[in-house]
N, CA, C and O atoms as a DFTB+ gen file, in Angstrom:
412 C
 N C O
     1  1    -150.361     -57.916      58.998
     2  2    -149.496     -56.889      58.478
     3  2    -149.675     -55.583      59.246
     4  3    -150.815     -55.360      59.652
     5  1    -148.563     -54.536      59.554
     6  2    -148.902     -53.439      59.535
     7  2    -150.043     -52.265      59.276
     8  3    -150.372     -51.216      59.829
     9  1    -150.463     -53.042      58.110
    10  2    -151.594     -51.982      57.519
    11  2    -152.993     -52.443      58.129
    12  3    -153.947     -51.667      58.191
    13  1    -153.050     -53.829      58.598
    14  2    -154.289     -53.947      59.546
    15  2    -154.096     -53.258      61.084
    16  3    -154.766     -53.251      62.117
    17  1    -153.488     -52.988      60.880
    18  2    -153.331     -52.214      62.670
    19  2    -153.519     -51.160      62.311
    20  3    -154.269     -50.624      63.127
    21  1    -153.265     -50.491      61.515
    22  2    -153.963     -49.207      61.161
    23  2    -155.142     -49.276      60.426
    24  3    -155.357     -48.220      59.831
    25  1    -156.017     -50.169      60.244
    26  2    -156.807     -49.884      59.019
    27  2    -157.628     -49.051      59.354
    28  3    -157.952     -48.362      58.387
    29  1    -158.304     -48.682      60.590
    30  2    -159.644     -48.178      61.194
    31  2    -158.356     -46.406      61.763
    32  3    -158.484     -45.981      62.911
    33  1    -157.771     -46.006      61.210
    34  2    -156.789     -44.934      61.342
    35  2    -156.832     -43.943      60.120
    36  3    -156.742     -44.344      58.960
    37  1    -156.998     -42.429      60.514
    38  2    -156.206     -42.049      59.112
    39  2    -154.861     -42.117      58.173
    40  3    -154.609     -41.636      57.069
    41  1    -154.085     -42.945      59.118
    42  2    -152.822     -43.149      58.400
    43  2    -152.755     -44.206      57.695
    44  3    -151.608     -44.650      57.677
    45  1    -153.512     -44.820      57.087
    46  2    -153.861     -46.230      56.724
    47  2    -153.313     -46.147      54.800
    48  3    -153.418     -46.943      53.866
    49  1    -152.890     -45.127      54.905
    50  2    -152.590     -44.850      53.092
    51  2    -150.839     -44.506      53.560
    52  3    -150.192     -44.367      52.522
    53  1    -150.172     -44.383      54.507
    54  2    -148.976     -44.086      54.926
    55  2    -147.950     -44.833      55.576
    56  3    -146.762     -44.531      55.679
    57  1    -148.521     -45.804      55.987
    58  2    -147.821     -46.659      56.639
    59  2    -146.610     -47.090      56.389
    60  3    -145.805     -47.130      57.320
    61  1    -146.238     -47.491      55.121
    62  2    -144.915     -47.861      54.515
    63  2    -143.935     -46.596      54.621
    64  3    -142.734     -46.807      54.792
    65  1    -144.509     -45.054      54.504
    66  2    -143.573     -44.255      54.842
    67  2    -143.719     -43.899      56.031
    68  3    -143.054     -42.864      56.019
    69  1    -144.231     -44.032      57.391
    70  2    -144.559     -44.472      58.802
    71  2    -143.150     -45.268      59.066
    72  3    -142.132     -44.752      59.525
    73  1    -143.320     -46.700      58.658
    74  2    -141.941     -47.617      58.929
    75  2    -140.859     -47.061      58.448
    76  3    -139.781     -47.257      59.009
    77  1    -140.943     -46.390      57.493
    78  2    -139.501     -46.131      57.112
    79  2    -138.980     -45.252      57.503
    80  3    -137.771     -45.476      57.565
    81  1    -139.415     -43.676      58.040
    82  2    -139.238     -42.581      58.757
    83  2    -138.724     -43.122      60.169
    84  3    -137.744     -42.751      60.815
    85  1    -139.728     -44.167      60.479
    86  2    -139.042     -44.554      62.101
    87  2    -137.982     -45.156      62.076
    88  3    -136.998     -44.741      62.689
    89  1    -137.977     -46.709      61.065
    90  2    -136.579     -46.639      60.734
    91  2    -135.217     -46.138      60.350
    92  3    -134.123     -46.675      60.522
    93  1    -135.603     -44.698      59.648
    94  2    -134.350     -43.961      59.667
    95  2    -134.157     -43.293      61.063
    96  3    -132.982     -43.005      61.293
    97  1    -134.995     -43.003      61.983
    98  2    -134.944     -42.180      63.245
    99  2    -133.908     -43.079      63.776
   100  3    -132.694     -42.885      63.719
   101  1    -134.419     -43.919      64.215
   102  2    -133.960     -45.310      64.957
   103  2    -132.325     -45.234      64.717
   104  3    -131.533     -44.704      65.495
   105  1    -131.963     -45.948      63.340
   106  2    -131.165     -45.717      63.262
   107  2    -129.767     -44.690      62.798
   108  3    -128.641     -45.003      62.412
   109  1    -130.407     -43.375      63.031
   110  2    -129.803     -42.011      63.458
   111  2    -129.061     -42.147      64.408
   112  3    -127.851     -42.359      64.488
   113  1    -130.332     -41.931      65.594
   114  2    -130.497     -41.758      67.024
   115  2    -129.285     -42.994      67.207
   116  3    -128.242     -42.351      67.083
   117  1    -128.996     -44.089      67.384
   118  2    -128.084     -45.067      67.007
   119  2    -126.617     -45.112      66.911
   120  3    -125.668     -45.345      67.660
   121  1    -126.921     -44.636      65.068
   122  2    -125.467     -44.239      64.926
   123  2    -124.834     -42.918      66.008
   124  3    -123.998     -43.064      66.900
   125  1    -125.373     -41.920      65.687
   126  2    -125.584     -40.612      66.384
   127  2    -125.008     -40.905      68.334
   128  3    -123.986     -40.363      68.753
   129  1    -125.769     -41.690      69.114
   130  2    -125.093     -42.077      70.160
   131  2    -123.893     -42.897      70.342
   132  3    -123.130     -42.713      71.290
   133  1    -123.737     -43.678      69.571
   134  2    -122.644     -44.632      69.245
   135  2    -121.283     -43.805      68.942
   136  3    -120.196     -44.155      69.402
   137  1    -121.463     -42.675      68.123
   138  2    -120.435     -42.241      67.939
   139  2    -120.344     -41.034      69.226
   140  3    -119.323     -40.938      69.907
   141  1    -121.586     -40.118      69.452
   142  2    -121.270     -39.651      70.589
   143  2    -120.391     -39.827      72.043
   144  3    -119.878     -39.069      72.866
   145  1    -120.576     -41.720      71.790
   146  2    -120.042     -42.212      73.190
   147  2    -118.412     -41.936      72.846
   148  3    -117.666     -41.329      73.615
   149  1    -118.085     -42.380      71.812
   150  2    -116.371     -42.597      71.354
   151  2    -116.031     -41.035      71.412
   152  3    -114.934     -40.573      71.727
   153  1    -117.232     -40.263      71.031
   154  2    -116.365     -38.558      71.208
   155  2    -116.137     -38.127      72.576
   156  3    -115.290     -37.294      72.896
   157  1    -117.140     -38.889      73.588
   158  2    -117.454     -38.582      74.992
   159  2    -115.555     -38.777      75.548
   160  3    -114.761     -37.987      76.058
   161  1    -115.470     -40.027      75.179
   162  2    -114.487     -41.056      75.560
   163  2    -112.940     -39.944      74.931
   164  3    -112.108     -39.292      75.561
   165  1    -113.094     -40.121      73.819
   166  2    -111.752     -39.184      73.546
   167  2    -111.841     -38.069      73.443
   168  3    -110.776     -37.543      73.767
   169  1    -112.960     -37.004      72.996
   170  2    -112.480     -35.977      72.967
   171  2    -113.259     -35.007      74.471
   172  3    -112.955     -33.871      74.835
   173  1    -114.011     -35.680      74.911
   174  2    -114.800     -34.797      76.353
   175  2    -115.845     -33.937      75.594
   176  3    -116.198     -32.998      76.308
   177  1    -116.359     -33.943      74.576
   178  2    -117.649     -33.674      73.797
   179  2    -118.382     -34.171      73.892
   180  3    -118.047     -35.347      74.033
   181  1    -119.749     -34.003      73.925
   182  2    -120.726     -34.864      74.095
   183  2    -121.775     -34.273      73.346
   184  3    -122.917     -34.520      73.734
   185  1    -121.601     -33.403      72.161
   186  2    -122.460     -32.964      71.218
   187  2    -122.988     -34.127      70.545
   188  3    -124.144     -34.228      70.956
   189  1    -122.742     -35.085      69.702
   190  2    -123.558     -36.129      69.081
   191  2    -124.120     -36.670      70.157
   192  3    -125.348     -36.627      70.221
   193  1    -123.415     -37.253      71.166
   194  2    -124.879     -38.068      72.004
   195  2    -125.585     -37.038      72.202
   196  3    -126.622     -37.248      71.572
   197  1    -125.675     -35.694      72.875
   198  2    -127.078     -34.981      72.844
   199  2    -127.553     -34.919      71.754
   200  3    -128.779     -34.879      71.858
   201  1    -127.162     -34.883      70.539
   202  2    -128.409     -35.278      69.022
   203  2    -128.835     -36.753      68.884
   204  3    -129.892     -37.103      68.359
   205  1    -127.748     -37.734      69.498
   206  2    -128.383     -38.807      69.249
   207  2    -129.829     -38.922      70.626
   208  3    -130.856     -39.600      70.585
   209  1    -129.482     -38.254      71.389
   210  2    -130.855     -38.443      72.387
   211  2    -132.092     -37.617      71.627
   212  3    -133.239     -37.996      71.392
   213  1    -131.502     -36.477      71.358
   214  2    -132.697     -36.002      70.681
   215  2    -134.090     -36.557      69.567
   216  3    -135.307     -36.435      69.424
   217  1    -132.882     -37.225      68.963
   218  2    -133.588     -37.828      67.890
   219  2    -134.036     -39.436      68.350
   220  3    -135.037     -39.932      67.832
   221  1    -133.208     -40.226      69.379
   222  2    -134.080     -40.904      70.022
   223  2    -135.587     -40.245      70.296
   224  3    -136.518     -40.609      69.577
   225  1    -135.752     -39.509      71.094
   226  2    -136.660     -38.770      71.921
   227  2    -138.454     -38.739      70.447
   228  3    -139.604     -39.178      70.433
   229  1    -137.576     -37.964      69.563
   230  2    -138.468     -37.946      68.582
   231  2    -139.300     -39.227      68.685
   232  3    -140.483     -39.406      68.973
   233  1    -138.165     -40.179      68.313
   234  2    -138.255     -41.353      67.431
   235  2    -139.582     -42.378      68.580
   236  3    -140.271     -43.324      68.199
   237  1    -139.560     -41.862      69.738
   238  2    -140.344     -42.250      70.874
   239  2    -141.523     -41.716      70.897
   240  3    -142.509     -42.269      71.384
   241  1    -141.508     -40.446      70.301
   242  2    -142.929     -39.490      70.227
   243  2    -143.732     -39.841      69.373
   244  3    -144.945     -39.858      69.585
   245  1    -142.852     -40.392      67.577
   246  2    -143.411     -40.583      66.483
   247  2    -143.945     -42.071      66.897
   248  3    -144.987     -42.290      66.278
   249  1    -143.555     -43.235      67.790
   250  2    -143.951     -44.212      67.954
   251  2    -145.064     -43.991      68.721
   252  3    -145.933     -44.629      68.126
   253  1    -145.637     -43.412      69.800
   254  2    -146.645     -42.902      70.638
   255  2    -147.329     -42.449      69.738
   256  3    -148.340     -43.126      69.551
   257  1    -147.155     -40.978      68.622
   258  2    -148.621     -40.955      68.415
   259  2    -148.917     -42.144      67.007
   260  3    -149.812     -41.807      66.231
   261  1    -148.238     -43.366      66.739
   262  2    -149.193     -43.950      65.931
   263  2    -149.554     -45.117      66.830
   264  3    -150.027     -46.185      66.442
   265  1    -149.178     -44.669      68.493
   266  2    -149.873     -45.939      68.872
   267  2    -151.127     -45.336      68.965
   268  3    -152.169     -45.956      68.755
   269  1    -151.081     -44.235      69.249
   270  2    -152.715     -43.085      69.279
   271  2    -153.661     -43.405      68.478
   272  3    -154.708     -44.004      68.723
   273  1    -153.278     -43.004      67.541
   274  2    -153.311     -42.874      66.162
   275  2    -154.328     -44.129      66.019
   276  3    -155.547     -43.964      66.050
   277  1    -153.736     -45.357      65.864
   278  2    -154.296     -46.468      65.763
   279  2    -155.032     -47.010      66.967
   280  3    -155.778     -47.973      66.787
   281  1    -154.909     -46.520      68.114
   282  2    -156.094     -47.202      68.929
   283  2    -155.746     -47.653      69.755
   284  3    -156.400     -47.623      70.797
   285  1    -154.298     -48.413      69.646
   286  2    -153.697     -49.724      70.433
   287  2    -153.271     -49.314      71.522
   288  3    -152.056     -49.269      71.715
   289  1    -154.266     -48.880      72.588
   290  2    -153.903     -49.007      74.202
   291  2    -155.326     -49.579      74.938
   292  3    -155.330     -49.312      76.140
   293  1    -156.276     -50.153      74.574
   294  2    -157.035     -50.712      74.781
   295  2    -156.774     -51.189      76.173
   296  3    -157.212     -50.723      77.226
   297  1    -155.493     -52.825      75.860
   298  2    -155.248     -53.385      77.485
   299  2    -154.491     -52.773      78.362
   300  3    -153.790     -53.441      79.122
   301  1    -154.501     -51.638      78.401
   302  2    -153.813     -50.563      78.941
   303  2    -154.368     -49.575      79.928
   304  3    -153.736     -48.774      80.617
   305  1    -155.747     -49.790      79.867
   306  2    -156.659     -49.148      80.733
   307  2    -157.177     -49.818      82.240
   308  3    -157.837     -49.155      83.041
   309  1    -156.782     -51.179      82.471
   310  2    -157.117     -51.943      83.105
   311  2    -156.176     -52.735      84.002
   312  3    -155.759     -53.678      83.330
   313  1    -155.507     -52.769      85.597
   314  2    -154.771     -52.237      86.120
   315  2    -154.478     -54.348      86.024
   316  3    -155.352     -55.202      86.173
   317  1    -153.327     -54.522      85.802
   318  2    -153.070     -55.999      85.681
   319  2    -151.597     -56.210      86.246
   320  3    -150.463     -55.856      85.925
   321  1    -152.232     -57.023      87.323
   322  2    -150.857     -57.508      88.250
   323  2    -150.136     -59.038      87.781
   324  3    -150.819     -60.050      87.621
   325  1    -148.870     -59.002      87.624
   326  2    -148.443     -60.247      87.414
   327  2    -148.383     -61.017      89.285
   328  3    -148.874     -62.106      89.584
   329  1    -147.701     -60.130      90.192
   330  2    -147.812     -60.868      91.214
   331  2    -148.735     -61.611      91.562
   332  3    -148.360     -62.607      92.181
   333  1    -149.868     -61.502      91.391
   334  2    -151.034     -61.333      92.488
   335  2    -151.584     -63.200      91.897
   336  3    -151.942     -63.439      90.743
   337  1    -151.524     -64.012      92.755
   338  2    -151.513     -65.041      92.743
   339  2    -153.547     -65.451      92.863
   340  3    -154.438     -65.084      93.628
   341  1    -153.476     -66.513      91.456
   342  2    -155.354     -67.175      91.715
   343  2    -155.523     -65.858      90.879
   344  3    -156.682     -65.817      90.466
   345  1    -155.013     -65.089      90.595
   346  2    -156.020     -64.533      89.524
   347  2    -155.934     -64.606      87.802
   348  3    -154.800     -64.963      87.483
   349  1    -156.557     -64.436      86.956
   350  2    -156.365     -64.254      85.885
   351  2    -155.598     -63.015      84.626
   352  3    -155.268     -61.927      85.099
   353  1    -155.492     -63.121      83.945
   354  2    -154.651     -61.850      83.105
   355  2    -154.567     -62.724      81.994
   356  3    -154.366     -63.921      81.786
   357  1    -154.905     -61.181      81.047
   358  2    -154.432     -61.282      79.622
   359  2    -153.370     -61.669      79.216
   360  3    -152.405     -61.312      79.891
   361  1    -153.081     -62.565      77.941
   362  2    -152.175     -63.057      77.458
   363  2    -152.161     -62.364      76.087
   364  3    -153.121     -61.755      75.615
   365  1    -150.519     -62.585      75.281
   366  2    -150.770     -62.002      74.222
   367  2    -151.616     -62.604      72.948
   368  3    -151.905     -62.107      71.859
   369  1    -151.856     -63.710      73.458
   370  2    -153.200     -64.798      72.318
   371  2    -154.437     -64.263      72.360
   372  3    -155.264     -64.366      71.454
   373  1    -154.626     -63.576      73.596
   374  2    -155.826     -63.169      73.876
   375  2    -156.709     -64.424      75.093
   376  3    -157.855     -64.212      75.489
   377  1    -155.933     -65.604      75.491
   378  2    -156.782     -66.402      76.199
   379  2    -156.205     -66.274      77.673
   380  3    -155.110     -65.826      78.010
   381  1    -157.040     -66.690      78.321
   382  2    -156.617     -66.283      80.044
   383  2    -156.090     -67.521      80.570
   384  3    -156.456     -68.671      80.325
   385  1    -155.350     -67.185      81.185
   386  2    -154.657     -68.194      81.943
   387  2    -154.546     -68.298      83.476
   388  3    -154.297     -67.140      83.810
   389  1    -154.588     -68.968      84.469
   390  2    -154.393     -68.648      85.648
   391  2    -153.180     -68.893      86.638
   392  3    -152.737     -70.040      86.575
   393  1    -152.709     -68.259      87.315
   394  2    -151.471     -67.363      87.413
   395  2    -151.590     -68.475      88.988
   396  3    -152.571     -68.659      89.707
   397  1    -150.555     -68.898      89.071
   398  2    -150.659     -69.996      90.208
   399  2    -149.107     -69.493      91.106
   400  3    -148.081     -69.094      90.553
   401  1    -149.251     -69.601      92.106
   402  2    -148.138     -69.377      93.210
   403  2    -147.695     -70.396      93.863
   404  3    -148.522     -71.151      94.375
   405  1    -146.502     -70.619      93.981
   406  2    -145.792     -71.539      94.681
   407  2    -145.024     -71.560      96.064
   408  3    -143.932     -71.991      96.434
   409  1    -146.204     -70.827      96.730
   410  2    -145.313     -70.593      98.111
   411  2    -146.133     -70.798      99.046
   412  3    -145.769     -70.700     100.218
């Protein structure tokens, strides 16, 4: 669940209003561009898509800091090539696999 990814977090009592704040961002930012595009299109305004970016933008910040927040950049520190042939890399199971080339 959700609430184990935060448990070791102070937001661990918030989470349900966490999802739902992002979910309304989300789909703001959404509606908000969607209709921006049709005003772009007929009227040469482009006031809602600049709020719908805006509130995208948020909605990107509020996702960053609970990746903070919670910890989760761990495999993120550690420079991992998909090209690079014979070597190993993390999977999302957590087990390694080895990365074979065909050329």
């Amino acid at each position: 669940m959700a609430h184990a990814h935060f448990a070791k977090s102070p937001l661990v009592g918030i989470v349900p209003a966490m999802v739902t704040a992002i979910t309304v961002l989300e789909v703001a930012a959404g509606a908000l561009s969607a209709l921006g595009c049709v005003m772009i299109m007929i009227l040469r305004d482009s006031t809602l898509a600049f709020y719908g970016a805006i509130i995208a933008a948020i909605a990107i910040v509020a996702l960053f800091f609970g990746q903070r927040m919670a910890k989760d950049y761990g495999r993120c520190g550690r420079p991992c090539s998909l090209l690079s042939a014979g070597t190993e890399r993390d999977v999302s199971a957590g087990a390694a696999v080895k990365v074979r080339a065909d050329g």
